[in-house]
N, C-alpha and C positions, 0 to 999 in steps of 0.2 A: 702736126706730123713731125717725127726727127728727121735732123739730117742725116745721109749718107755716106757714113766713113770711108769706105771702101765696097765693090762685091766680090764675093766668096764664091765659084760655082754658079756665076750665073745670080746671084743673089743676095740683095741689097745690107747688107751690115750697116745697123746704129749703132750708138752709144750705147744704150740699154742694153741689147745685143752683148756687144762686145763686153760691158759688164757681166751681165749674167754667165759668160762660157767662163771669165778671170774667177768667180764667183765659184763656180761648179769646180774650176782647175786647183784652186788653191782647196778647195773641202776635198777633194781625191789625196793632195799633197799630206794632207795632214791624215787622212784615214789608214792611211799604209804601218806609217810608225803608231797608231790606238790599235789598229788591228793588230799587231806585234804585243804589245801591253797585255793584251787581251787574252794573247796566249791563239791566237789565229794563224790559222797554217798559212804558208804564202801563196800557195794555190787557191785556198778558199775566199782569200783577201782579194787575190785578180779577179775569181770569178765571181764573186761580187761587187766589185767596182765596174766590169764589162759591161755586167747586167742592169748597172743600177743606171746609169745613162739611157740606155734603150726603155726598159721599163719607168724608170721615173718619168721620162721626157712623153709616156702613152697615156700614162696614167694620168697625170697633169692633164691631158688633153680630153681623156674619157671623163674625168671630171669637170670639167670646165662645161663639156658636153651636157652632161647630168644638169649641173646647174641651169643651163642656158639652151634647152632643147626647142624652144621656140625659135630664136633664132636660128639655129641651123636648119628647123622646118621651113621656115620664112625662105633663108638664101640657096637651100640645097644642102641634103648632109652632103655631098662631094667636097663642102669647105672643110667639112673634119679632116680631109687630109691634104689639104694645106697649111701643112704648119708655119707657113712663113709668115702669114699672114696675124701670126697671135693667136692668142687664145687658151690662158693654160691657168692652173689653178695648182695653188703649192700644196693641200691637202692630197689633190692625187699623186702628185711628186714624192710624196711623205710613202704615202700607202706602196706607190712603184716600187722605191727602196727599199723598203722594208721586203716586199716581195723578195726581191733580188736575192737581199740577207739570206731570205730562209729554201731559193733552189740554193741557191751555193753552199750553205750547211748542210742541207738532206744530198746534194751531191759529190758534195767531199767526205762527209760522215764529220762536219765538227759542229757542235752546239750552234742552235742557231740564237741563243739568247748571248754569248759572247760577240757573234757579227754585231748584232742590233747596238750591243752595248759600243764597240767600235763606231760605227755608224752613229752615235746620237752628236758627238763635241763636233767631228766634222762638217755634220747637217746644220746642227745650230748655228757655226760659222757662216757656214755658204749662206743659210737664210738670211743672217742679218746682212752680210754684204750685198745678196743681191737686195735686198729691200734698200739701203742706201742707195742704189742702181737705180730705185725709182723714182728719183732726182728727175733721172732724161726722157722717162717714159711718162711724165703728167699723171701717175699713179700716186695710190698712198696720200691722196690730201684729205683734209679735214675742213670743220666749218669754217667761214671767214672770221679772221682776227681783227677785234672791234677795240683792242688797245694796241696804239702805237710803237710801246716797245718793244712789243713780239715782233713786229710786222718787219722781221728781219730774218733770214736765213742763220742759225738751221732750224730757228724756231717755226719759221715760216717759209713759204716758196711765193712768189708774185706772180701770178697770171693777166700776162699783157694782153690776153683777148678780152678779158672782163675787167682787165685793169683795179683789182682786187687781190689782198695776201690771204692766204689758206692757212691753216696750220698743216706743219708739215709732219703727218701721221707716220709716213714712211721711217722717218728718223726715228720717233720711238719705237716701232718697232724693229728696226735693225741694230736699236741701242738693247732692248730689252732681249735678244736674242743671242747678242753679245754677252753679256753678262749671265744666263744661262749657257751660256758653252763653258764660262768661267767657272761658275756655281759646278759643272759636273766633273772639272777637272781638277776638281779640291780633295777629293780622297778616291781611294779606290771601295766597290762594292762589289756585292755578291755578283754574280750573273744574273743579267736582266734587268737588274735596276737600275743603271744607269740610264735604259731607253725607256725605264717607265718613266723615271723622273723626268727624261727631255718631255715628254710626252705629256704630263702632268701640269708641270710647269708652266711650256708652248701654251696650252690650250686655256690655260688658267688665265696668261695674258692676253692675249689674243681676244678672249669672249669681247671684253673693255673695247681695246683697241679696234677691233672691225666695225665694233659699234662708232665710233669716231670717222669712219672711213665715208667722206662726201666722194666716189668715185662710180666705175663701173662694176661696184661687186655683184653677186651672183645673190639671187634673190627666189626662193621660191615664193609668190605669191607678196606678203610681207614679210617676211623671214629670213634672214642673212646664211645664206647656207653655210658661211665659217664659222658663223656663230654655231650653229646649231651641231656641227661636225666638231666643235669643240669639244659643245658639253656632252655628243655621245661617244667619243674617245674620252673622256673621264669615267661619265658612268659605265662603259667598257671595262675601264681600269678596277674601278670599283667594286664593277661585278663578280667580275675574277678574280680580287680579292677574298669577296663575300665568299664565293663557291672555295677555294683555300680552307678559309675559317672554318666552315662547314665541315668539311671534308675530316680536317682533323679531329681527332679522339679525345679533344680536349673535352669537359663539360663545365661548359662556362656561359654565363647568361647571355644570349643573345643582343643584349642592349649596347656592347661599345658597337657592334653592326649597325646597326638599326640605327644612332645617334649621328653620324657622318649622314646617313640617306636623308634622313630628316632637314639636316641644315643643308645639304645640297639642294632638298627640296625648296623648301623656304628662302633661302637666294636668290634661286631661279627664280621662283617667284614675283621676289619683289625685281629682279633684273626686268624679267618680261613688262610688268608695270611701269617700269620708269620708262621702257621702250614705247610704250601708250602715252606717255606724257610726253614724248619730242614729235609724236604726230597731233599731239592735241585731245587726245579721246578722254583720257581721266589726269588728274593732278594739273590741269593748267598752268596752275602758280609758281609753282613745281622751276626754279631759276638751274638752266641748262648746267649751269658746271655742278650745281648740287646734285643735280641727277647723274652725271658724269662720275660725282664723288662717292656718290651711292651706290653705284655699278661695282666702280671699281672698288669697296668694299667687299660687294656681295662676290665676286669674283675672286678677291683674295681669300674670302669666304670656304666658297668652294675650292678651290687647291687645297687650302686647309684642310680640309675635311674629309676630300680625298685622299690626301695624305697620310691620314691619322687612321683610316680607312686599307690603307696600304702597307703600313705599320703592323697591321695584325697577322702577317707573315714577317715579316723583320727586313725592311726597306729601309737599310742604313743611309739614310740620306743625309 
């Protein structure tokens, strides 16, 4: 359990806590002046910053829900609205935002592929921050560290109750998020590309990374629901690329389509199998960081693919 910094209203503030609001405070800071860049009215930048707080912080929670519906069976849904209590998932945060973006376009009348584009360098910020946030919250670890020179922070976190170092999963990905806020603030693009590319990117990394995650993730059955919410926000991406292609008058062979699904497919693939090999079902032999190294191949695999996939509209990335 953390400690108790202070309470707010009647209600307990941690560290994590108080992370995550510095977190959310500094990605508002920075979205005012992208939403400027952007060419975003300054009404439609307020009313989607209002929004994206309420709806991200619902959404988060609806999702979390989704994930984890036995437990709230278990304790009573009345705990879904108890937000104080935790419980919240950065996928539906993502999707709330996003929401937000697009009432505050259709109700100012300005593009809503401009907000999103706004919206993507400041999410990516706030995400990696708050994931280094989950330092105080015992989140974000990974398997135990069986060589001694990791078994130090930031490489690693030390857990006094098992008296055992973790690797510390949360850093990569609040480092790998970081550097996509970086990666999107290297040139300017068309509309919309910008939040495909966060989009792309996120979920590209992320597949690897959640797979590393020894915590309380959200699981349907065997199944890492971030995982899974990764790769169908790519092939989202993909598909509506595809439907573009299509669409245009070009007449040109089907095959650069087809050749991105394919290796998407076959990634996945071999990802799913190696995730059979860390419970023991097939590849026994199969040495955990090979498989790790495999992933995250097939992973970079896929972004690639999507990518080139995504290009066939002209996604100046």
């Amino acid at each position: 359990m953390e400690s108790t910094l202070f309470s707010a209203f009647g209600l307990p503030v941690t560290p994590y806590a108080l992370c995550l609001v510095i977190s959310l405070g500094i990605g508002l800071l920075c979205f005012f002046p992208a939403a400027k860049r952007n060419g975003v009215s300054r009404d439609a930048a307020w009313r989607a910053a209002l929004l994206a707080l309420p709806l991200g912080l619902m959404g988060a929670r609806l999702f979390h829900f989704a994930g984890n519906y036995y437990y709230y069976e278990e304790v009573g849904f009345d705990a879904l609205l108890r937000l104080w209590n935790g419980g919240f998932a950065l996928w539906g945060a993502v999707g709330g935002a996003a929401l937000a973006a697009f009432i505050a376009a259709k109700t100012t009348r300005q593009p809503a592929a401009r907000l999103l584009d706004a919206l993507a360098v400041p999410g990516a910020l706030a995400i990696g921050l708050a994931r280094f946030a989950e330092y105080f919250s015992g989140e974000g670890i990974g398997p135990y560290v069986e060589n001694d020179l990791f078994a130090r922070f930031p490489f690693a976190v030390y857990r006094p109750d098992y008296e055992v170092w973790n690797w510390a999963v949360f850093m990569l990905e609040g480092v790998s998020a970081l550097v996509i806020a970086v990666i999107l603030m290297r040139r300017k693009r068309p509309a919309g590309d910008t939040a495909r590319l966060f989009l792309l990117l996120y979920s590209a990394c992320q597949i690897t990374l959640e797979s590393l995650r020894r915590d309380h993730c959200l699981r349907w059955l065997f199944v890492r629901v971030s995982q899974l919410t990764c790769l169908l926000v790519i092939l989202g991406l993909m598909l509506f690329a595809g439907i573009r292609w299509f669409k245009s008058k070009k007449k040109a062979s089907p095959l650069p389509v087809l050749l991105p699904w394919l290796a998407v497919a076959l990634c996945s693939g071999i990802i799913i199998a190696v995730e059979f090999s860390f419970d023991g079902k097939i590849l026994r032999d199969l040495p955990v960081w090979a498989g790790y190294l495999i992933m995250a191949c097939c992973s970079a695999g896929i972004g690639y693919s999507a990518y080139r996939a995504l290009k066939l509209f002209d996604l100046k990335a």
